[in-house]
N, C-alpha and C positions, 0 to 999 in steps of 0.2 A: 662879725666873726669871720675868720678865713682859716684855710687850712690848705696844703700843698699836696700839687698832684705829682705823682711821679714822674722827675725826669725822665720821660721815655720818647717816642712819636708819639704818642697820644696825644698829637696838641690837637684835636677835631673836636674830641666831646666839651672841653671848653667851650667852641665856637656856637654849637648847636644851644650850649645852655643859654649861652649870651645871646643867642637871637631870642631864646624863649623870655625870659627875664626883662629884658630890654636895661639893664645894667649893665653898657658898655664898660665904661668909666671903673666901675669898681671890679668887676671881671678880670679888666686888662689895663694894670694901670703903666703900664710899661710906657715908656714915651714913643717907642715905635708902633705901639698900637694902630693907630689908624692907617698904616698900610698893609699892616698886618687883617686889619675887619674889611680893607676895600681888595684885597687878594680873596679873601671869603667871599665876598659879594659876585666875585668874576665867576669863578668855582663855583658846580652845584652842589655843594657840600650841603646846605640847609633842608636842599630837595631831597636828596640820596638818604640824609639821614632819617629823612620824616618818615620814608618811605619805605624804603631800604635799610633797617638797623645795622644788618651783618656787611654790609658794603661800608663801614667806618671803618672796617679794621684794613682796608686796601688801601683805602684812598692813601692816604701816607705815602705808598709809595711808588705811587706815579704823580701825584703832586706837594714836594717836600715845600716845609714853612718858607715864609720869603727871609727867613734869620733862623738860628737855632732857638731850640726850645729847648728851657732849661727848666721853667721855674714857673707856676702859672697860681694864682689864687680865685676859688671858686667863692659865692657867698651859698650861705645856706640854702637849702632847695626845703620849696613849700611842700607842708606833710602831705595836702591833696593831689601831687602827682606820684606819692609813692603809695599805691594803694594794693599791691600784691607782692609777692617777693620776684613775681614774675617781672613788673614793670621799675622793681628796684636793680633789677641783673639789667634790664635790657635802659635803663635812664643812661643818658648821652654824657653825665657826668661822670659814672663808675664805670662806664665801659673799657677805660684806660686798666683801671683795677682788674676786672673780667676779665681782659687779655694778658694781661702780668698772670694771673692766676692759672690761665689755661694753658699758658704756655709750661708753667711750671708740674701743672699736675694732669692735666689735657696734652699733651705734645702734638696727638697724633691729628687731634683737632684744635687747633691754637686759634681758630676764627669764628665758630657759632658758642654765643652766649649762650644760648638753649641748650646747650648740653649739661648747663651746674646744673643740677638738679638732684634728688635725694639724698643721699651723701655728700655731694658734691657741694650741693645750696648750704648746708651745716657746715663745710670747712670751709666757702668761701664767707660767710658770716664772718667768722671768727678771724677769717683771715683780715677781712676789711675792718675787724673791731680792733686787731693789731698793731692798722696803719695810724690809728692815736690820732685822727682828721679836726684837726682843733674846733671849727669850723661845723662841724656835724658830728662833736661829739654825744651829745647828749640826744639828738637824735638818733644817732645810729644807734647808741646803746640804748634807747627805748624797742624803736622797731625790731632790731635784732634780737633782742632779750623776748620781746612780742614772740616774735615768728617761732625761735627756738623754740620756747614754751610749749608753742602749738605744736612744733615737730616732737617735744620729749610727749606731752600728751595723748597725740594721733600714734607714737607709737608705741605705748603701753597701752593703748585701748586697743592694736591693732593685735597686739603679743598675747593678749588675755583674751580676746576674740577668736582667734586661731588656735590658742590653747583650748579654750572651750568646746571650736569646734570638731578640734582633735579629738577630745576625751571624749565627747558625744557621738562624735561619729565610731570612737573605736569603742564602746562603750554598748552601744545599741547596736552595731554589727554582730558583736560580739552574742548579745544573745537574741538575735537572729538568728545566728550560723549553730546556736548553742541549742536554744529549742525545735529546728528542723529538724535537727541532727539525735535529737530525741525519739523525735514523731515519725520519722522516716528510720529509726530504729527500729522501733517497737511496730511499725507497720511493715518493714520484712522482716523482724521476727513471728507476726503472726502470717505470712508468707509462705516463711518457714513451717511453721504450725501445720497452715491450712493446706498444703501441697506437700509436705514432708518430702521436701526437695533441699538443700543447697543451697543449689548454684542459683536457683532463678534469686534467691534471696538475697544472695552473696553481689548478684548482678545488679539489681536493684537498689542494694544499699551506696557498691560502689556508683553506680551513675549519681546518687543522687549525694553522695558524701564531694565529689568533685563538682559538681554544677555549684554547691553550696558555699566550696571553699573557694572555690575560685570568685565568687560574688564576693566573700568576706576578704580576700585579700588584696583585689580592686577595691574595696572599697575605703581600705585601711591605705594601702599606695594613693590615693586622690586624695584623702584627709593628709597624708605628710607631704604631699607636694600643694596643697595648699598653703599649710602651715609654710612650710620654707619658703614660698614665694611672697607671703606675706614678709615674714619675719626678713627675706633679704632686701624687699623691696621695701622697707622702713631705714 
């Protein structure tokens, strides 16, 4: 099965998969192929990219193909080098895709793969489930359909976990702030009682009415800045 990559410069992560593969022939059945795999051989293109992933998106353009690139067909890539969504962004095959992608919704970074991530990993999913890869289709629709899962999952466990710990934490502050605020009542009320004073009572209560709120309302600001960094960073 094959499926086409986009007419772009991207013609390098082909290269890289054809050294991994050793499927010259069906890679690149183009009849100028073999000058086109002995211009790769000269170029460290196999080393840069083993090495070096984010150095793919350059090379391009200090050493352009020895013919244009129009039209390239990959064969399917085995499920055991896609084992994270990490090593599916940074595979020498979709990096063509990653760079289309980043360019369009990355501008301001158009060359580190590393940056799809959260949000980003969920639209380029869907982006690459778009391109209809004859060739990987049924794989990309498992993996991706996989991965999503785990991201709709990871974050409704994360949105109920931070909800929880909101309402616990604002829950138990709460009467915290609520039974001091009893105890250090009725302890300068009998203050007041015992000294048939005021002010020392009045002094008393307010020190301890502000030590208390100010704890309760730190601790209610840390539970929703919790929650919203969970809940954006999902």
């Amino acid at each position: 099965m094959y499926c086409s990559l986009p007419p772009a410069s991207q013609f390098i992560e082909p290269s890289q998969l054809c050294l991994d593969t050793q499927f010259h022939e069906t890679l690149f059945p183009d009849p100028q192929f073999p000058n086109y795999f002995h211009r790769l051989l000269i170029f460290p293109y196999p080393f840069t990219c083993c090495f070096f992933p984010f150095i793919i998106f350059f090379l391009f353009l200090f050493f352009p193909p020895a013919y244009p690139v129009t039209r390239r067909q990959v064969i399917s890539i085995p499920q055991k080098t896609l084992h994270s969504s990490l090593s599916f962004i940074h595979h020498p095959a979709f990096l063509g895709f990653a760079s289309i992608f980043l360019q369009e919704h990355l501008p301001e970074s158009p060359h580190h793969p590393s940056l799809i991530r959260g949000k980003h990993r969920r639209e380029y999913f869907l982006f690459l489930k778009e391109q209809k890869l004859i060739g990987l289709t049924d794989f990309l629709t498992k993996f991706i359909e996989s991965r999503l899962g785990l991201q709709e999952k990871a974050f409704f466990f994360f949105s109920f976990f931070s909800f929880f710990l909101f309402f616990f934490l604002f829950f138990f502050s709460f009467l915290f702030f609520f039974s001091f605020f009893l105890f250090f009542f009725f302890f300068s009320f009998s203050l007041f009682l015992f000294f048939r004073h005021f002010s020392i009572a009045s002094i008393y209560l307010s020190i301890y009415l502000s030590i208390y709120l100010s704890i309760y309302l730190s601790i209610l600001v840390c539970s929703l800045s919790i929650y919203l960094s969970i809940y954006l960073s999902s």
